[in-house]
N, C-alpha and C positions, 0 to 999 in steps of 0.2 A: 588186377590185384584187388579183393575185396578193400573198401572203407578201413574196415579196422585196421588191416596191414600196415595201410600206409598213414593212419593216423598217427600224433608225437603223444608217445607218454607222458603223461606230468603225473608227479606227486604232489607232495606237500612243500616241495621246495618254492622259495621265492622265483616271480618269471619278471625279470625286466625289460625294458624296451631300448636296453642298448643298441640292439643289432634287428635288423626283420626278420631274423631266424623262424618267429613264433606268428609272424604276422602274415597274412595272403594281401589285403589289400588295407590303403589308408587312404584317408581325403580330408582337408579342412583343417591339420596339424602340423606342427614342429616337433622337431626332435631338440629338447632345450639344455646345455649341460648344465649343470648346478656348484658353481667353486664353494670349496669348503668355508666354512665359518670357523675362523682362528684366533684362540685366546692369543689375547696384546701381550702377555710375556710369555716368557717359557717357563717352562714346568721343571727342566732340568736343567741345572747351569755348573759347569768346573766351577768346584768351591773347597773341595782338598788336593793337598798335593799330590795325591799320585795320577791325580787328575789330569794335571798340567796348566793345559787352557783350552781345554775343548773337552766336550763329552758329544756322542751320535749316537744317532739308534739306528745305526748297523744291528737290529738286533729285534726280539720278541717282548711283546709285552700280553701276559695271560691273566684272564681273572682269575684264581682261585678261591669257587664257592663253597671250600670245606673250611678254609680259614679267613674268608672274608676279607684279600689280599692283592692287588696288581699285585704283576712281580714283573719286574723286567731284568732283562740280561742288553746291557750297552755296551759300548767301546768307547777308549779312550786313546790317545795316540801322543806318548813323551817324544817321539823323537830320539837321534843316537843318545848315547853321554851317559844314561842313567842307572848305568848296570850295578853300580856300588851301591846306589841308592835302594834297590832290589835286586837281590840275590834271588839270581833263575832268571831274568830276563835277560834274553841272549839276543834278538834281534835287534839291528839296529835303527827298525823305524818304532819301536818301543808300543807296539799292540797293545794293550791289555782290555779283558772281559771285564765288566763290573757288574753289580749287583745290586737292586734297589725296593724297594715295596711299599705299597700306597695303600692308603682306606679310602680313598675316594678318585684316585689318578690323574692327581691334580698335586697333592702336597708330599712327595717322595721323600723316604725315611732312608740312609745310607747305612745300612747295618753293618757291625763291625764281626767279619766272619772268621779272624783269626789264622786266615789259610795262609799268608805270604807275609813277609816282611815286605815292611817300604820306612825307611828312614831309620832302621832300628826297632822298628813295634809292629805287629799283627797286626794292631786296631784297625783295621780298615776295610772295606769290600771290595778286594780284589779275587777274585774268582783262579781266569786262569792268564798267565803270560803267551804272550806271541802270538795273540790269536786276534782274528777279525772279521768282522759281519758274522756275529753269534744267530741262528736260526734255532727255536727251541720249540720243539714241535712233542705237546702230553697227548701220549698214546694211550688212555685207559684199558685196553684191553691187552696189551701188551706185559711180558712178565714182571715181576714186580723190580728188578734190578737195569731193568730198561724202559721204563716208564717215561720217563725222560729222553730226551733224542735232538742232540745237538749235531747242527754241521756248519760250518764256519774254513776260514782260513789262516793256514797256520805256514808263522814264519821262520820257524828254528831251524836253523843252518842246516843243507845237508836231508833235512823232511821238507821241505816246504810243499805246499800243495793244500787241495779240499781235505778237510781233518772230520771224521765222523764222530762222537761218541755217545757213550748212554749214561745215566744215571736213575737213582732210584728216587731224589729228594729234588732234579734242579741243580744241586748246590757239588757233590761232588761227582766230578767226571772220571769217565774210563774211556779213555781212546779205544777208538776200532784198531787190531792186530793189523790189517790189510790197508791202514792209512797209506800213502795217501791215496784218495779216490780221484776220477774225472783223468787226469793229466796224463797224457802221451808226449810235452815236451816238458822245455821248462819257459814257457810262459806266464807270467803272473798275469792271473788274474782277478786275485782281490773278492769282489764284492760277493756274495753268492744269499740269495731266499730260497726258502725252500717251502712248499706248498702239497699237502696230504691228500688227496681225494677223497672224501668220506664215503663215497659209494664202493669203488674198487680198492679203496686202499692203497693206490700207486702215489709214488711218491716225484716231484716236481722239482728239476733244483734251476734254478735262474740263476744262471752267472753272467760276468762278464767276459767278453773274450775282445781280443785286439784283429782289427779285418782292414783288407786296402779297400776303400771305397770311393770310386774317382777321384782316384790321384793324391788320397790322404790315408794315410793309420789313423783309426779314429776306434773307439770303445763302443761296441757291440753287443748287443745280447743274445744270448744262445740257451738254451734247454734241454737238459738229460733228463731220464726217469729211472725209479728203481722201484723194487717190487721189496725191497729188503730192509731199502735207507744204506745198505753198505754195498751194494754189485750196482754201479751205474752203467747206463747205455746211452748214447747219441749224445751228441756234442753238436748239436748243429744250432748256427745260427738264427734266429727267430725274428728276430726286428734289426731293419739296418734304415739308416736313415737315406730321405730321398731325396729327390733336390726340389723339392718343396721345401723341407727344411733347410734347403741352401740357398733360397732365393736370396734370403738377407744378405748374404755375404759380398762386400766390394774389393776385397784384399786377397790377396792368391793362397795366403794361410790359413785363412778364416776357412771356419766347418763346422759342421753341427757333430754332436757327440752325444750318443746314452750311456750316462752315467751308470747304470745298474737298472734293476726295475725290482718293484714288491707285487709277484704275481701271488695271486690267490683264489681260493676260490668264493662262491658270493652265489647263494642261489643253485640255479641250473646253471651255472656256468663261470669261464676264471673271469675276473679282472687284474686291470693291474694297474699302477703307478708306476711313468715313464721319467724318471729325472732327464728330462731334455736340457745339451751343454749347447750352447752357444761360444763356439771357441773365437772371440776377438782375437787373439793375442796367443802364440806360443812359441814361451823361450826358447826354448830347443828344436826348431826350423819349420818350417811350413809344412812337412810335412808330416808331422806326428811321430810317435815315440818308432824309431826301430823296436824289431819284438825281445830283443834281448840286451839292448847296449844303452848305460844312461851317461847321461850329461859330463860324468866324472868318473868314466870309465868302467863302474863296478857293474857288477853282473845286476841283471832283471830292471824293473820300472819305475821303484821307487829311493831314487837316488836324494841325496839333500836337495830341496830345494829349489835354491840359489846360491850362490856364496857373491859376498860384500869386497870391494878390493881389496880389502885388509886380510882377506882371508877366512873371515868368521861366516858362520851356517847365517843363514839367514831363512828364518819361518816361513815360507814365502812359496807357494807352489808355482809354477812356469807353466801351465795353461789359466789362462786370464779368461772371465767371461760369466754372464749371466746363467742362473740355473733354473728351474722351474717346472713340476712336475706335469704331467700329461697322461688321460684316460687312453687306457688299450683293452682289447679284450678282447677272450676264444672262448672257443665251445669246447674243445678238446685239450688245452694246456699247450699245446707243440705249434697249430698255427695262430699268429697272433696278428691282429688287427688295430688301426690308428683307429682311433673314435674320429667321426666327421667333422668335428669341432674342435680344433688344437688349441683352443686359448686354456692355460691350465688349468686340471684339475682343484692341485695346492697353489694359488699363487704364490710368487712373493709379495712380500710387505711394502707398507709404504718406505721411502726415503729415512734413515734411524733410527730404523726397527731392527730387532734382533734379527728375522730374515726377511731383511731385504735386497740382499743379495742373489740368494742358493736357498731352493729348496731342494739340497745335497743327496739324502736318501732317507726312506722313511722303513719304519718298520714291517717286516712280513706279512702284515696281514693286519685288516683292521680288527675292532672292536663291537661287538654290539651290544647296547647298553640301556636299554627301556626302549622306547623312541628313538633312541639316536645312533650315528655310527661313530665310533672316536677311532682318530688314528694319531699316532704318534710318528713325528717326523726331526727330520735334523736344519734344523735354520744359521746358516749362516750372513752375516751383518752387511761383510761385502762382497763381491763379486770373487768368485774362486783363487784367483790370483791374489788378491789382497794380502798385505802383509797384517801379522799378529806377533803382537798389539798393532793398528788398533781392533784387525776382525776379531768375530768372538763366535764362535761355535757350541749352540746350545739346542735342549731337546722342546720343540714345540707341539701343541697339541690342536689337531683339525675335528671339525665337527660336521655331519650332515644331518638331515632327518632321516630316518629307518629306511632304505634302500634309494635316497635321496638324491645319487651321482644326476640322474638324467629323467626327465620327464617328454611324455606327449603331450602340447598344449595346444587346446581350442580356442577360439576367440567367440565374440558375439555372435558369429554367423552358424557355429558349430562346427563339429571335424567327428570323424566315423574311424574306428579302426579294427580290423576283422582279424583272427588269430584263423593260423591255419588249422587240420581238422586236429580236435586233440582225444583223447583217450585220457578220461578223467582216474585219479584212483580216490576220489570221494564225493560229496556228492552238494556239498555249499561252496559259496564262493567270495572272498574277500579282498578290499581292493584296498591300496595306497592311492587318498587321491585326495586333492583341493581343489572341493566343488564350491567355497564359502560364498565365492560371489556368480555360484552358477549351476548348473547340475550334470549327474554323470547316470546316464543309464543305461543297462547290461541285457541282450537278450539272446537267447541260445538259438543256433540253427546247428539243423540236419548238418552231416556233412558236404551234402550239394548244394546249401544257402538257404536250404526251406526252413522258416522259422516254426519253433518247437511251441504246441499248445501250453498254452497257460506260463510261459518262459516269453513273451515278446516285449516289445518296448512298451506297449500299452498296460503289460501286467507289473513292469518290475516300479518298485518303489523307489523313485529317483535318489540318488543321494544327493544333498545341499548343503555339503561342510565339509572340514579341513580332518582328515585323520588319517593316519596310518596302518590301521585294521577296522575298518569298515565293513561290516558284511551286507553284501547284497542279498535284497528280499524280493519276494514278486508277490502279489497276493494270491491270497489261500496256500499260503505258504509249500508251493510245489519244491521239488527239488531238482537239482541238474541230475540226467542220468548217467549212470557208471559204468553200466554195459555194451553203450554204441557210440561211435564216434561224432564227435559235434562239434560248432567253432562257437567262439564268444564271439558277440560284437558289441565295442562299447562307444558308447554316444556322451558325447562331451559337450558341455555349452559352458563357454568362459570359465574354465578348470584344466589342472595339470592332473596326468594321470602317470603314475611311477611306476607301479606294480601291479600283479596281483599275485594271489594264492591259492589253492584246492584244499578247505578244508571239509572235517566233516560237518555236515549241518546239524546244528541244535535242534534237538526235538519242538516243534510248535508250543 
C-alpha cells in the first residue's frame, strides 16, 4: 500500500495525546492528567420556590454570540406533593426544566418567562414540566422552526421515555409526534447527553441503562446514534464497570456504579466525563434496584426515598456513597475507553464544600472561552445518600487551560515523541505547550523516519514558554509539506506538551 494510503488525515482540528492513536513511538514522557480548577462557590444555587432545594445541570449551557448570552437549560426536582402548587405538573418526582442567562457565566440572571404558573403567578423561569436531563444541541443549518433540538427525559404518566423536540428560539418546544424514542421496555432510565458530530452530522445520545454485573444491578452507560435526532439505533452498552473499580469494596453490597456520563466531542475525537458511584451503602438490598419494582411497591426506579417511622417521605435517597467524575475517551463515539489515570477528572471538594460529596452529573459538553475550557457541573455537599437539609445541591463551575485534560511531560534528561505518518491539509504548525522552564522542538520526517531538509531539530526555532497557540518556525521560514505523507517528532526538555494543530502558515 502506497505511504499516502495509509497515512491519518489531520485537518485543522485539535490532536491530543489522550490515547496513542496518533503517536508510532515515545521515550522520556508521562502521560499527566490535569484535574480541573474549580471556582470555591457555585455559580447556581435553589433560591426560588419552584426550585425546591436543589438545581443540576442535567442539562446545556451555549454561548450565544448574536446576543452576547450564556443561556442554560437545568433541572430542578420538587418531589411528589406539588401538583396544586403547579397546574400541569403530573409526575410524581416533580422534574422540571429551567431557564437561566449570563453576561459573563458566572453571575446567572433567572428570567421570568411567563410560561407556567407556580404558586399563583407566571413570574418565573420554568420552561417545561416532567422533564429531565435537558440536552440542547443549536443546529445552525437546520430550518428555522428547528434550530433548536432538545432531548431529555420525560415522566408523564403513561409517555414516559426519551422525549425529542425542536424549537426556533430555545424557549418554546414542540415535541416530536413519534416520542417516545430509544425504549423497547419500560425501564427507566433517566439521565441521557447527547453529542452532534460536526463532521458527519450523526447524532450521539448517552444514556443510562440498568445491567447485572457480577452479581449486582448497577447504572451503566450505553449509546444510540441517529442520523435525524428523531429515528434512534443501537442501545448497547459502552462502559461497564470492572473490578478494578471493585477492589475497594469489603461489604457484599458494596459496588461501583456510573452515574450517566457527558460524552462529547473535543478535537479529532469524543471525550467524556464519567460520574464514577461508589456504592457504600444500599437501602434497598445488596443487590441493586430490580428493573421494574421499587421499594414501595410502585412501578419503575424512582420511588420516595425513604419513609421516617411516622410515615412521612423523607428527602433522602437509598444508595449512599461517594461521587466523582473520571476522563473516558473514543475515536468513534460507540467504543469507549478509561483514560489510564482514574484519579478524577472533576474532583470533589475539600470537607464543607458545596461538592464535597458528588461530583453528581455535569453538563453536555464543555465550553471553550479564550484560553480556557469551562464546564459546568452539579456539586453536591454530601455523599449521595445524605439527607436534605442538611445536603444542598448546587451548579458549579470547572476550569482547564485550552485542551488542558492531559499532557506529555519531559524532565531534565528529555523525552521524544513521534506521530504516526500523517497527511497534512495545511501547511504550519501550532502547538499547546509549557516550555517556560524548558524547550520544545518539532522536526518533520519522511514517512520512513528520514528527516525532511530544512524541517530538522537543528533548523526549528525552539520554543521557551508557556502558551496555548504557539506556532512553530524553522528558519528561513520553510513550510511543512501538503502533498506527501510525514510524521512530526517533538523534542521536549523539562515542558508539558497538550496539543497540537495543522494550520495555514502565515506568509514570511
Amino acid at each position: 500500500m502506497p505511504a499516502s494510503e495509509s497515512a491519518l488525515a489531520v485537518g485543522s482540528a485539535t490532536q491530543l495525546f489522550i490515547d496513542d492513536e496518533m503517536v508510532s513511538a515515545k521515550h522520556g514522557v508521562v502521560r499527566t492528567l490535569h484535574p480541573a480548577r474549580k471556582l470555591e462557590q457555585p455559580v447556581l444555587r435553589a433560591d426560588r420556590p419552584w426550585e425546591g432545594r436543589r438545581v443540576y445541570i442535567y442539562g446545556s449551557v451555549y454561548y450565544d454570540s448574536g446576543a452576547g448570552l450564556f443561556r442554560m437549560w437545568y433541572n430542578t426536582r420538587l418531589g411528589r406533593g406539588h401538583e396544586r402548587r403547579a397546574p400541569g405538573l403530573r409526575s410524581r418526582t416533580g422534574d422540571i426544566i429551567l431557564y437561566a442567562t449570563s453576561e459573563d457565566g458566572i453571575h446567572w440572571v433567572k428570567p421570568n418567562l411567563g410560561r407556567h404558573e407556580f404558586d399563583g403567578a407566571t413570574s418565573n423561569n420554568i420552561l417545561l414540566f416532567d422533564k429531565h436531563s435537558p440536552t440542547v444541541i443549536v443546529d445552525a443549518a437546520a430550518r428555522p422552526d428547528r434550530r433548536y433540538k432538545m432531548a431529555c427525559w420525560n415522566w408523564e404518566e403513561g409517555n414516559d421515555g426519551y422525549w425529542v423536540a425542536f424549537s426556533a428560539d430555545g424557549l418554546d418546544w414542540r415535541g416530536y409526534d413519534g416520542n417516545p424514542i430509544l425504549l423497547d421496555d419500560d425501564e427507566i432510565l433517566e439521565a441521557v447527553t447527547v453529542a452532534r458530530h460536526p463532521k458527519t452530522g450523526e447524532y450521539f445520545g448517552f444514556h443510562r441503562r440498568w445491567g447485572d454485573v457480577r452479581g449486582h444491578v448497577r447504572r451503566l452507560v450505553a449509546v444510540a446514534t441517529s442520523r435525524d435526532f428523531k429515528t434512534w439505533a443501537g442501545r448497547g452498552v459502552c462502559l461497564v464497570p470492572d473490578e478494578l473499580d471493585d477492589a475497594w469494596c469489603q461489604d457484599p453490597g458494596q459496588r461501583t456504579e456510573f452515574y450517566g456520563m457527558s460524552g462529547f466531542v473535543y478535537g479529532d475525537q469524543f471525550l467524556g466525563f464519567l460520574p464514577v458511584f461508589d456504592v457504600i451503602r444500599d437501602a434497598r438490598g445488596e443487590s441493586g434496584m430490580p428493573a421494574s419494582v421499587a421499594a414501595d411497591g410502585s412501578s419503575g426506579l424512582h420511588a420516595p426515598a425513604a419513609i421516617s417511622e411516622s410515615g412521612a417521605e423523607i428527602d433522602q435517597a437509598p444508595w449512599d456513597g461517594p461521587i466523582a467524575a473520571q476522563l473516558v475517551h473514543s475515536r468513534d463515539g460507540r467504543s469507549w475507553h478509561r483514560f489510564e489515570d482514574r484519579t478524577p477528572i472533576i474532583p470533589r471538594g475539600e470537607p464543607g464544600s458545596f461538592d464535597a460529596g458528588c461530583i453528581l452529573c455535569s453538563a453536555d459538553r464543555p465550553l471553550v472561552r479564550g484560553d480556557e475550557v469551562w464546564h459546568y457541573y452539579t456539586g453536591v455537599s454530601t455523599m449521595h445518600g445524605g439527607p436534605m437539609p442538611p445536603k444542598t445541591i448546587s451548579i458549579g463551575l470547572a476550569k482547564w487551560r485550552l485542551d488542558g485534560f492531559v499532557s506529555l511531560d519531559a524532565g531534565h534528561f528529555g523525552g521524544m515523541v513521534e506521530t504516526v505518518p500523517l497527511q497534512l491539509s495545511a501547511n504550519g504548525l501550532e502547538v499547546n505547550v509549557d516550555a517556560r522552564d524548558g524547550s520544545l522542538a518539532v522536526e518533520a520526517l519522511s514517512a520512513s523516519g528520514e528527516p525532511l531538509a530544512g524541517l530538522t531539530r537543528e533548523d526549528c526555532q525552539a520554543v521557551q514558554s508557556d502558551g496555548v497557540r504557539q506556532v512553530v518556525r524553522w528558519r528561513g521560514e520553510p513550510r511543512l509539506p501538503v502533498g506527501q505523507p510525514l510524521r512530526l517528532r517533538f523534542l521536549l526538555q523539562n515542558a508539558r506538551l497538550y496539543s497540537f494543530r495543522i494550520r495555514q502558515a502565515a506568509a514570511p
